[in-house]
C-alpha positions as CSV (number, residue, x, y, z in Angstrom):
1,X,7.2,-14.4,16.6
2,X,7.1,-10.5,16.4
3,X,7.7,-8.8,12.9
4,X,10.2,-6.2,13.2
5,X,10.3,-5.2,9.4
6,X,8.1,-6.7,6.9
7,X,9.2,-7.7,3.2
8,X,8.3,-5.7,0.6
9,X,4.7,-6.3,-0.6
10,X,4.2,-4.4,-3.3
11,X,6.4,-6.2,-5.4
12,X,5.1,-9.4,-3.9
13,X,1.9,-8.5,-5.3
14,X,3.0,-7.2,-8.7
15,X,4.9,-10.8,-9.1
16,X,1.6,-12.7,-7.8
17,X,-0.6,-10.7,-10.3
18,X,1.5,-12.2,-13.2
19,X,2.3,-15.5,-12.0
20,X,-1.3,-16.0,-11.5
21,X,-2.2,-14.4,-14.9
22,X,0.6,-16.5,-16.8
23,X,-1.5,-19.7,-14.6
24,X,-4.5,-18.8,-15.6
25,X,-3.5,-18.2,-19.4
26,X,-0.9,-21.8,-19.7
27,X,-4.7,-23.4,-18.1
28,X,-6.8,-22.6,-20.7
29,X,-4.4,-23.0,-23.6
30,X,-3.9,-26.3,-22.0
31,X,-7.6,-26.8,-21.8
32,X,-8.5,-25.4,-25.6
33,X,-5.3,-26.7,-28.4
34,X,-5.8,-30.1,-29.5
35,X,-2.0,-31.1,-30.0
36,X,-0.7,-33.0,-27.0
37,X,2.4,-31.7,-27.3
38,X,1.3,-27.8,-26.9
39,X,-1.4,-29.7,-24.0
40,X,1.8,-30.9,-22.2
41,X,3.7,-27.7,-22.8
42,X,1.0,-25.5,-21.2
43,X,0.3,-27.4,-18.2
44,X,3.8,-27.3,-17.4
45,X,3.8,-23.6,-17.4
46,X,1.1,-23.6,-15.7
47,X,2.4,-25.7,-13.2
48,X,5.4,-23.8,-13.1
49,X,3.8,-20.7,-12.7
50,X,1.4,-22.0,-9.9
51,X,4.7,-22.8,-8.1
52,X,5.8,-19.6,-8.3
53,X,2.8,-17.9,-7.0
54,X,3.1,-20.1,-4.0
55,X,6.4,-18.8,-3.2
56,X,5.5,-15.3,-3.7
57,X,2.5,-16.2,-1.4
58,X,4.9,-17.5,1.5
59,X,6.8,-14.3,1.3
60,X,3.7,-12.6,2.5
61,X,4.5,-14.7,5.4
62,X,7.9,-14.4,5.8
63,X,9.4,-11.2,7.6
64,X,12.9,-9.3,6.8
65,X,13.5,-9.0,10.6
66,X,11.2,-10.9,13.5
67,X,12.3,-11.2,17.1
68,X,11.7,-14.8,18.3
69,X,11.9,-14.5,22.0
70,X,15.8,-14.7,21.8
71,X,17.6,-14.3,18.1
72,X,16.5,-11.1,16.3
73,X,16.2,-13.1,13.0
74,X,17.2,-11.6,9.5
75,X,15.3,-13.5,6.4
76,X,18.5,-12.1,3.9
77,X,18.9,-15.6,2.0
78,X,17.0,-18.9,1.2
79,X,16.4,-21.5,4.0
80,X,16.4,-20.4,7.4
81,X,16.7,-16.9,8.8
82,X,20.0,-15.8,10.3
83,X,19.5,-15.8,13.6
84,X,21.7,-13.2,15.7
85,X,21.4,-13.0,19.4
86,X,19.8,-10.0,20.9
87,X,23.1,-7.9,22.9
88,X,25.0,-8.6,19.5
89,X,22.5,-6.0,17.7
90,X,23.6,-2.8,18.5
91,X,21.3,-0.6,16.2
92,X,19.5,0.5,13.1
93,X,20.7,3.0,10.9
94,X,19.4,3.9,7.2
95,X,22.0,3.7,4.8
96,X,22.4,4.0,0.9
97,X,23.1,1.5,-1.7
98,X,22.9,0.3,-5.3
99,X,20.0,-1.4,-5.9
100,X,20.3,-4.3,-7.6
101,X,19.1,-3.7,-11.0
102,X,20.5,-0.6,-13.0
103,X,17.9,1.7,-14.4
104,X,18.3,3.3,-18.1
105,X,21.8,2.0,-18.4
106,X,22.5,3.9,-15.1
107,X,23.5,2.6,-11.6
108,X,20.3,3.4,-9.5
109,X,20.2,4.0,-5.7
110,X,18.2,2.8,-2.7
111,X,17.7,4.0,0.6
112,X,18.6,0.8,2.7
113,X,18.8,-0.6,6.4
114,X,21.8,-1.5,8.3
115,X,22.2,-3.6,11.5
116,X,25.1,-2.5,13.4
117,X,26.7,-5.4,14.8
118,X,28.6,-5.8,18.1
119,X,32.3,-6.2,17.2
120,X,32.4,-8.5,20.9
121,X,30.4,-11.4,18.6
122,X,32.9,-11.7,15.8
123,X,31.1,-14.7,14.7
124,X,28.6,-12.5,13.4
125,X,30.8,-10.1,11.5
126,X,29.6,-11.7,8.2
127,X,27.2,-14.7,7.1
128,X,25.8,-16.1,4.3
129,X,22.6,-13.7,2.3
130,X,21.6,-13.7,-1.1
131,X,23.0,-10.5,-2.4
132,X,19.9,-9.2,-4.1
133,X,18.4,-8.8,-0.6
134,X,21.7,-8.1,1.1
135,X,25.0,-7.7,2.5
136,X,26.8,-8.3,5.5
137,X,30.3,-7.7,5.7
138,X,32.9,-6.3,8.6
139,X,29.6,-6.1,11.6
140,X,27.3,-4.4,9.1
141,X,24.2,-6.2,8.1
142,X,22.7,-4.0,4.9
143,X,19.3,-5.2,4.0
144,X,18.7,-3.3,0.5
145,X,15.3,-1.4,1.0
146,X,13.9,-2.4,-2.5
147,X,12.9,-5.7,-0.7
148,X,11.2,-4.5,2.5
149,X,8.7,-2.3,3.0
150,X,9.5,1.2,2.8
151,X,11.8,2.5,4.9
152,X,11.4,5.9,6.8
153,X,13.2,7.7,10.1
154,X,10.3,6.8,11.9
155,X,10.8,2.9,11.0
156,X,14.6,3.5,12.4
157,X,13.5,4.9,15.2
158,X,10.9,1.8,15.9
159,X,13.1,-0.5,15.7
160,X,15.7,1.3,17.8
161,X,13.1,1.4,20.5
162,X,12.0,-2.3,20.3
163,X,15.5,-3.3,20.3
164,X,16.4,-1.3,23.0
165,X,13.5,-2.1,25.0
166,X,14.4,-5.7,24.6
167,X,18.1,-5.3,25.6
168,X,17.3,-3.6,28.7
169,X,14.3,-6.0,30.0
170,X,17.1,-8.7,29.2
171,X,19.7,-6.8,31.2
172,X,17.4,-6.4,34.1
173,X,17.5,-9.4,35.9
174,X,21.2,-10.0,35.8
175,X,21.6,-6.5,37.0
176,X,19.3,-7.7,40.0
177,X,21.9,-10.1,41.6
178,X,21.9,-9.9,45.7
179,X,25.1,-8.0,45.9
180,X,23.1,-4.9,43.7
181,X,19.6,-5.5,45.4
182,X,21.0,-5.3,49.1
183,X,23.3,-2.1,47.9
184,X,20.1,-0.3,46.9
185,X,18.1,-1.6,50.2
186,X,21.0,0.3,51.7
187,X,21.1,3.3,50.1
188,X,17.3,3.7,50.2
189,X,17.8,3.7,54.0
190,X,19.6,6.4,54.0
């Protein structure tokens, strides 16, 4: 699989240092009060938290946008990524948003990145995301840029080229069809 767009790993890291800092404190209260209740209560967080840190650890793993060989695959809600084939992607823009907590009792912004979608796939006009990470509505996949890493022109452009370079190695050999290939023997006769 080739990463496109990784997640945002700064605040993977941030929510690993205090998982494994709540672990590591629920451990040793666990390990040091001598009521079995509290005991039981701590290695539950603990537990808890230990889960937790494995999931933020799998989101290391876990790209926004990967190309698979033949789906360009968005990771924009749990489960499996939604997987869109590659001449339905037209482009990558950046766009803005709200992001999706407000700041200081005021609605913040974010810088975001939207996947143009072919209106000749209408099954992929919309799909199912968790709204925190995005939205996709009317041929416009939005992934909000709070949960990616950060995005830039020069990211846009990247993934403009990829894409691009994709769609054409893909249109290549059914441009190649005898018809084409005996047409251009002809004319490079001339």
């Amino acid at each position: 699989m080739e990463v496109w767009l990784h997640p945002n790993r700064r605040a993977l890291t941030c929510g690993l240092i205090a998982a494994c800092g709540t672990a590591t404190a629920a451990t040793v209260a666990a390990a040091l009060v001598a009521s079995p209740a509290l005991r039981t209560a701590a290695a539950a967080v603990a537990a808890l938290a230990a889960a937790v840190a494995a999931g933020l650890l799998r989101g290391f793993c876990l790209p926004r946008i990967a190309w698979d060989g033949r789906y360009v695959l968005f990771r924009v809600k749990p489960g499996p990524p939604a997987a869109i084939p590659l001449p339905a992607v037209e482009a990558f823009f950046l766009g803005q948003g709200p992001a999706t907590a407000p700041l200081a009792g005021r609605s913040a912004e974010t810088v975001n990145l939207v996947a143009r979608i072919s209106q000749k796939f209408p099954e992929y006009a919309r799909g199912p995301v968790r709204p925190a990470l995005a939205g996709w509505c009317d041929g416009y996949l939005t992934i909000r840029g709070a949960w990616c890493e950060p995005l830039t022109a020069e990211v846009v452009r990247r993934l403009n080229r990829r894409l691009r370079e994709l769609q054409l190695a893909d249109a290549a050999p059914r441009a190649a069809s005898p018809k084409s290939t005996d047409d251009s023997a002809a004319g490079g006769a001339r």
